[in-house]
N, C-alpha and C positions, 0 to 999 in steps of 0.2 A: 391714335387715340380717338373714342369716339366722340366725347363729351367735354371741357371744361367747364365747367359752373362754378362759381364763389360767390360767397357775401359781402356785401359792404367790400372793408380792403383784399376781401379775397376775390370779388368782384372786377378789381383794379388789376388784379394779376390776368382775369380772365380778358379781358379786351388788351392788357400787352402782349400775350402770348400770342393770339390771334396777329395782332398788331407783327409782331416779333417773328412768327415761326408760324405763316401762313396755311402751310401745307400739313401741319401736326392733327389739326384735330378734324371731325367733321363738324363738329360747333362747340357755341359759346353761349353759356347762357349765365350773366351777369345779373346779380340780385341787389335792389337796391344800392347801385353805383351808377353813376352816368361818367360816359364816356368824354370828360373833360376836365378838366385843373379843377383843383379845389379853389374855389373863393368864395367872398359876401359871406355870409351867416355860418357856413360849412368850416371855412376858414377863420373864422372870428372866435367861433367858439377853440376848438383846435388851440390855437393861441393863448387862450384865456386860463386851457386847464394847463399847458406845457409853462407859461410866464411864472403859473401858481397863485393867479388870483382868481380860479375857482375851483369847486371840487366835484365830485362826483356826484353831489346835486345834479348840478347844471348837469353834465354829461345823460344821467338819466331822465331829465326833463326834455332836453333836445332830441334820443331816442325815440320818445310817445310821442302819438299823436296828441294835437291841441282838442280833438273831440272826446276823446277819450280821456283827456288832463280835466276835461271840465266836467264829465259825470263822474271823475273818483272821486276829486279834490273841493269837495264842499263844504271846509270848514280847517279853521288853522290845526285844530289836531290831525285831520288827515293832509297838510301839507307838510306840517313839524315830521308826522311819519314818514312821509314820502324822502323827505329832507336827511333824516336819519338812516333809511336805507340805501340812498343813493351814495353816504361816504361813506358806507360799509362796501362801497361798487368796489373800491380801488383800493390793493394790495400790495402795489409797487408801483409808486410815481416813477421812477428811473424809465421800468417797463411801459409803462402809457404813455411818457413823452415821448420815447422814442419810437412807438406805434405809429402814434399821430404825429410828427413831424417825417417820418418816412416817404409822404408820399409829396415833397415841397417839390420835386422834377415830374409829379404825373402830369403829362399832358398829351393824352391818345388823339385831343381832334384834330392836331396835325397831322394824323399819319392814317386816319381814316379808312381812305381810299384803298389803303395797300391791304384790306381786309378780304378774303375772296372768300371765310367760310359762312357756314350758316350760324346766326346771330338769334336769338331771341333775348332783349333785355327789359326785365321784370322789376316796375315800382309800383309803390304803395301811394293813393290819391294824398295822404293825409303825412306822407314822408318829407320831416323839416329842414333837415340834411338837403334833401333834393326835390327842393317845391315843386310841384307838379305847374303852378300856376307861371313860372318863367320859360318854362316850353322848351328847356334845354335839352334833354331827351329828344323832343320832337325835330327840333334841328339839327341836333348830331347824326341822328336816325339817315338824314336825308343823305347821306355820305356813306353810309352804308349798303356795299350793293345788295348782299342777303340777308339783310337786316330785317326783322320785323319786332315790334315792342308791346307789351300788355300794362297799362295804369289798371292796375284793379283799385276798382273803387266802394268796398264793401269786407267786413269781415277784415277790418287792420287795425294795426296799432302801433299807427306810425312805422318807424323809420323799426322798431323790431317787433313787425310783423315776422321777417323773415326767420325771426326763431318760433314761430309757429307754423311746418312745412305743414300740418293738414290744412290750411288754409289753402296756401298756393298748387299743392304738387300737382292737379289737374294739369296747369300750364306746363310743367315737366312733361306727366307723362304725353302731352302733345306735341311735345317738341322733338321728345327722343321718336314719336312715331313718323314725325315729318321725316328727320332725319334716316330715319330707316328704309324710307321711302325715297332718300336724296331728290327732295325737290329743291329744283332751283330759280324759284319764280320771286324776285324780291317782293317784301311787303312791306311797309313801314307806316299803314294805321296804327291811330290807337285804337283800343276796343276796350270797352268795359265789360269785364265779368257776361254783364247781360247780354250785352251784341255777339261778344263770342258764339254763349250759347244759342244765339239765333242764326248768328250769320257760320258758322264755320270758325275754323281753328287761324286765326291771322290771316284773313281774308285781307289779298294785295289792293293796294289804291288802283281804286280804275282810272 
């Protein structure tokens, strides 16, 4: 295979299978997921809609980003609305608890190491699920031998940017060319949007 990529918990599958069945693909390119246990904030919320002491609210407030929460939401009628659309999100609690409680055994950064293809993994600066600002990405990365990762930090919206691919596909279509080209130089900078376009396509730490 030449490619796995997923989102969010399809992203979860893409670093087990790597993880699982090393020699299947030529790469991995995980979209807003990092490569470790769910816990803190990620996990708190998760609990909160599975117990049933929140709803689909919350769920779509945790999705945006907070910069984007604060140029919509200027005023109780546009949060009442926001508030209103968000438990029209969810159609079957049975099915969303058992979404999110599916993933209580992820824990890839033990097994890291045992990764030998090509890796690009893709978040969002303003992603709540997986704050850029704990650096978790950035350490897991370091365990990855073909790993390299993209924080774009521009053109998001939060945690579902990732259902706007005209944003991101750039960093696809440069990965499937890496790929193409079977380089195997690890890289594990971050690069912003910007630096890419200056420095090259995941330019490796010198």
């Amino acid at each position: 295979m030449h490619l796995v990529m997923g989102i969010s918990m399809g992203g979860m599958h893409a670093w087990m299978w790597s993880i699982l069945y090393p020699d299947f693909m030529d790469g991995i390119l995980p979209i807003v997921c990092l490569p470790h246990s769910i816990d803190g904030r990620n996990l708190l919320w998760r609990r909160m809609l599975i117990r049933g002491v929140a709803d689909g609210a919350l769920m779509r407030m945790m999705l945006r980003g907070v910069p984007e929460l604060e140029r919509e939401l200027r005023s109780i009628a546009d949060c009442d609305k926001f508030i209103d659309q968000g438990q029209r999100m969810i159609h079957n609690d049975d099915d969303l608890k058992y979404a999110l409680d599916a993933s209580r055994d992820y824990r890839p950064e033990e097994q890291l190491l045992r990764i030998t293809t090509q890796v690009l993994a893709l978040n969002f600066s303003d992603d709540q699920l997986n704050p850029e600002q704990l650096h978790v990405l950035q350490s897991c990365m370091r365990h990855v031998r073909h790993g390299c990762y993209v924080i774009q930090d521009n053109d998001t919206h939060g945690h579902a940017t990732a259902s706007y691919p005209q944003l991101w596909a750039r960093h696809v279509r440069t990965f499937l060319t890496v790929l193409s080209l079977r380089k195997r130089s690890p890289c594990r900078e971050s690069k912003s949007v910007s630096s890419l376009a200056a420095n090259g396509p995941f330019a490796p730490r010198m």
